[in-house]
N, C-alpha and C positions, 0 to 999 in steps of 0.2 A: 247678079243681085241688084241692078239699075232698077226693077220696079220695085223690091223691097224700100230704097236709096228716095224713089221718086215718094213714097207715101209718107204724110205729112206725122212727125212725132203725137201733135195731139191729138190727130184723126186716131190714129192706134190708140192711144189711150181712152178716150173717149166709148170708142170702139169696145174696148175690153172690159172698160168697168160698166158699159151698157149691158153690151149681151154675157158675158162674165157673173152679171150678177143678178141680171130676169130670170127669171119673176123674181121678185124680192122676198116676197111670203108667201110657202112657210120655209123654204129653202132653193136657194139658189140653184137653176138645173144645173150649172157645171160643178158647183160644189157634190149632188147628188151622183150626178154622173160618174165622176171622179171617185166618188165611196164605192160606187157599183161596180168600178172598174176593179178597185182593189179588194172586193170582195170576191171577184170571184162571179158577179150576179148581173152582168152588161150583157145582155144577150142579143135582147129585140132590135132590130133594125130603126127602132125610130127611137130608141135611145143612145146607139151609136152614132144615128145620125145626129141627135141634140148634143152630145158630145165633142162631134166635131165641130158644128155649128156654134156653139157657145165657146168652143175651146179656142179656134181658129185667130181669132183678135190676139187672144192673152201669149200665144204661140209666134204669130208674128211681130208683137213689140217686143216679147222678148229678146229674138232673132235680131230684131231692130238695134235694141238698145245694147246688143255684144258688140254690134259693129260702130256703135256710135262709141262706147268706150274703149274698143282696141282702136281706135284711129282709121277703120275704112272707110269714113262719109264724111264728105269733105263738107255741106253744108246742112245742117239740122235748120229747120224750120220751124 
């Protein structure tokens, strides 16, 4: 998890409340995405791909910020 370790905390965040919340209006693609998922209605491939696209940041600071509070990274930035 050293390249997780190497990326900088505000880059991720930055990162996740940019693409996380493009386009802004009328609705956020991964806020959408995410409804479509649980609906049942994610089919198209280029909405799976916006999914993962949009999802990716908010998935890896998540990831990020477990290890920053159980104590495996030794420096935050």
């Amino acid at each position: 998890m050293k390249w997780l370790d190497s990326i900088p905390l505000p880059t991720l965040v930055m990162a996740s409340l940019l693409l996380g919340l493009a386009p802004f209006v009328p609705e956020p693609h991964l806020f959408e995405k995410i409804g479509m998922l649980f609906s049942g209605t994610l089919h198209k491939p280029i909405d799976i791909f916006d999914l993962v696209m949009h999802g990716t940041p908010a998935l890896l600071l998540m990831l990020k910020l477990t290890r920053v509070f159980k104590g495996n990274v030794a420096n935050v930035e």
